[in-house]
Every structure is written in structure tokens, then in C-alpha cells.
Kinemage of the C-alpha trace (Angstrom):
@kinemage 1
@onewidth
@group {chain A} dominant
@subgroup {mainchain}
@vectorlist {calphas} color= white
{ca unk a 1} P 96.617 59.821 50.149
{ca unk a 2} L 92.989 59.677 50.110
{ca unk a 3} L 92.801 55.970 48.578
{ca unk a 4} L 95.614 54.638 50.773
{ca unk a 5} L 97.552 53.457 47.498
{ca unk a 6} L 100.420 51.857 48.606
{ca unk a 7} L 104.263 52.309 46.291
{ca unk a 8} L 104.033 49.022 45.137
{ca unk a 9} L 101.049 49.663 43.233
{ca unk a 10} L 100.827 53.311 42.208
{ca unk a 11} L 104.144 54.425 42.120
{ca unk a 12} L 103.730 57.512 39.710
{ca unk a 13} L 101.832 59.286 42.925
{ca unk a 14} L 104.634 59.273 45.350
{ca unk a 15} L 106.611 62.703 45.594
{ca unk a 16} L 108.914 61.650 48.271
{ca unk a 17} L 108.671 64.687 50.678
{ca unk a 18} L 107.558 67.556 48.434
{ca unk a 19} L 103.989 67.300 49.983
{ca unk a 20} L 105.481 67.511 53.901
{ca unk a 21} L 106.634 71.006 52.630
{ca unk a 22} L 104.062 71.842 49.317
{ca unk a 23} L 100.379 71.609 48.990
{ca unk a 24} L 99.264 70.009 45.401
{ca unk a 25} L 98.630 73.215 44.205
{ca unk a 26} L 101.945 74.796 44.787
{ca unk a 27} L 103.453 72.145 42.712
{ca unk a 28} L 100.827 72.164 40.059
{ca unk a 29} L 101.405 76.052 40.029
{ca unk a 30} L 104.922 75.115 39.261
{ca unk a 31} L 104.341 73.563 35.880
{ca unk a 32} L 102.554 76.969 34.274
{ca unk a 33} L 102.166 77.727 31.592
{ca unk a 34} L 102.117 73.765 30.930
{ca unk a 35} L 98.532 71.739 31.359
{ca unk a 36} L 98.423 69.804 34.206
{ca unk a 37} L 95.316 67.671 34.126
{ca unk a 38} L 93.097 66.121 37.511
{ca unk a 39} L 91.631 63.163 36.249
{ca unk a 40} L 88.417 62.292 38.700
{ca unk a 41} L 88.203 65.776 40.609
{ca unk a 42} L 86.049 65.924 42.861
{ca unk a 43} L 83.969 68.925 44.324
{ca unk a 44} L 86.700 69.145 47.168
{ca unk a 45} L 90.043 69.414 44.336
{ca unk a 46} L 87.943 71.508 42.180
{ca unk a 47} L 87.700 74.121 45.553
{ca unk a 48} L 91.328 73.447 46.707
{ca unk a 49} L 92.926 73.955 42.832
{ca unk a 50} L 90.367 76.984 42.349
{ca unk a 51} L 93.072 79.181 42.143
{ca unk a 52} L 95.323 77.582 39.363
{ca unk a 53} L 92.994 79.297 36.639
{ca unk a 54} L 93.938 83.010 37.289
{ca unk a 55} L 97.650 81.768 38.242
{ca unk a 56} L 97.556 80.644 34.567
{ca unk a 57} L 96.124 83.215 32.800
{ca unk a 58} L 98.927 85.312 34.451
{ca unk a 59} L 101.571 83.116 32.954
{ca unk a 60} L 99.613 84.176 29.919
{ca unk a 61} L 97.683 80.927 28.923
{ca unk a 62} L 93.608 80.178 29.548
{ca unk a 63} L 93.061 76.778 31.267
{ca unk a 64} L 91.345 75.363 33.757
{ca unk a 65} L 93.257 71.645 35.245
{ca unk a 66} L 89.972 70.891 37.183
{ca unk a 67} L 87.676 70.976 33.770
């Protein structure tokens, strides 16, 4: 959203409607106990995904997706 890809180009980053009702950490939070990696994360994901770590280390695994 940020970079103003457009489909044609980056297809792999359109979610069709999930982020009108989800924020990107919702979703990621959806894929514990599996890795889910940020590639590029800047100060501003690393504050928004903050909360991923503990949501992981409930679903009993240690990781950090902003690292």
C-alpha cells in the first residue's frame, strides 16, 4: 500500500478484501505457530507487529517476524 505497487506487477501482495476487515497483524497472527517473515521492516512494522512475539510464544514457539 505504501509503495503504490500496482497487480500487474506485485501480485503476491494483494489479499483481495482481507485488509478492509484485518490489520496485517491479525492475519500474520493467523499463521502461528508458523514463521512469517517481514523482509525490509521498518521502525513503523517493527511497532505495529510488536505484539506477534508474545502471541507466539503462547502458541508455544520463540520468534520474532520483525528480526
Amino acid at each position: 500500500i505504501a509503495e503504490n505497487y500496482g497487480f500487474d506487477s506485485h501480485p503476491e501482495l494483494f489479499t483481495f478484501g482481507l485488509l478492509e476487515r484485518f490489520d496485517v497483524q491479525s492475519i500474520a497472527a493467523l499463521c502461528a505457530p508458523r514463521e512469517v517473515r517481514f523482509e525490509s521492516a521498518t521502525e513503523r512494522h517493527r511497532a505495529e507487529l510488536a505484539g506477534l512475539s508474545p502471541w507466539y510464544k503462547l502458541c508455544g514457539k520463540e520468534f520474532d517476524p520483525t528480526k
